[in-house]
N, C-alpha and C positions, 0 to 999 in steps of 0.2 A: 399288380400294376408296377412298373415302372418310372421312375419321373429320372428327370435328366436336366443339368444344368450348366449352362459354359458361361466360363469367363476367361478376359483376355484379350479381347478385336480390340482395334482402335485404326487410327491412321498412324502409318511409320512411312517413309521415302523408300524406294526404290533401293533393292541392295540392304536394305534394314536387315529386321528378326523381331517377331513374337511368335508368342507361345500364348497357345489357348489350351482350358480346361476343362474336363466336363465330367459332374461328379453325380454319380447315379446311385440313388435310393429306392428303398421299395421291397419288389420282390428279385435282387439282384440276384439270388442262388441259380438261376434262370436263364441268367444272359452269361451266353457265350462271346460273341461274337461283338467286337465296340467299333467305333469307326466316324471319319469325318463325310459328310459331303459340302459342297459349296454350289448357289444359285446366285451367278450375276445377274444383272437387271435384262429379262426380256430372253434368259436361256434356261434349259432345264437342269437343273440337280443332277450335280454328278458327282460319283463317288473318287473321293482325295485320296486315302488311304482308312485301312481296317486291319485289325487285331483280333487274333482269336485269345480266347483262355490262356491257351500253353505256350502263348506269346508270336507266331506263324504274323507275318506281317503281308500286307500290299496296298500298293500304291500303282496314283496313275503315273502314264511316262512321265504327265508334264510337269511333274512335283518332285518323282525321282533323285537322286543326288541333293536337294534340297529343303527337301520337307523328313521330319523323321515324327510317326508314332511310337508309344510308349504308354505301358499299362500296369499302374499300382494298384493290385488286386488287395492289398493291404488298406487301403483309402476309397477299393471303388471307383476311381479316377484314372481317367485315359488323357494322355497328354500329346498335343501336335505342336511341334517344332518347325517353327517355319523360318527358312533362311534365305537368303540370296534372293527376299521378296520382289516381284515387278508388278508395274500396273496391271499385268492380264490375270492378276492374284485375285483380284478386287473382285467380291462376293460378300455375300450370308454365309457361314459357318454353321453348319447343322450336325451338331454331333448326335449319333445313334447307337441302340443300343438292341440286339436280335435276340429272340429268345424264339416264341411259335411266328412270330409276326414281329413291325418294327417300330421301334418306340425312336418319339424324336425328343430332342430338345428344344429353345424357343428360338435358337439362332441368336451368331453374336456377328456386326458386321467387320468385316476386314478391309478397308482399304488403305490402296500403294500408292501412294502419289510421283508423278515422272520427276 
């Protein structure tokens, strides 16, 4: 098993910056692959950005230049940097963690205020 844990959402203004964390225990020798996704109110979960092991990065366009993933294999924790935030940012934060199948965390929420 897997457990998975973030911290870091809050509300910041438009044009801000956080950083969220999400620290995974367990059977971590397992999981390859870490990663964000975000569900605003009334859309489906989609994936922000992912990290493999050997550090291989992706992201969606709309985060692009703005959002940066990053992964301390030393701590277990995968970190998302989020910058030049906007209100269409505003989500649950789900950070995941892939091994045979995909393990979530409980979500932290994110919003941008105009």
């Amino acid at each position: 098993q897997v457990q998975l844990v973030e911290s870091g959402g809050g509300l910041v203004q438009a044009g801000g910056s956080l950083r969220l964390s999400c620290a995974a225990s367990g059977s971590i020798f397992s999981i390859n692959t870490m990663g964000w996704y975000r569900q605003a109110p009334g859309k489906q979960r989609d994936l922000v950005a992912s990290i493999t092991s050997s550090g291989n990065t992706n992201y969606a366009d709309s985060v692009k230049g703005r959002f940066t993933i990053s992964r301390d294999n030393s701590k277990n924790t995968v970190y998302l940097q989020m910058n030049s935030l906007r209100p269409e940012d505003t989500a649950v934060y789900y950070c995941y963690g892939l091994t045979i199948g995909y393990h979530w965390g409980q979500g932290t929420q994110v919003t941008v205020s105009s």
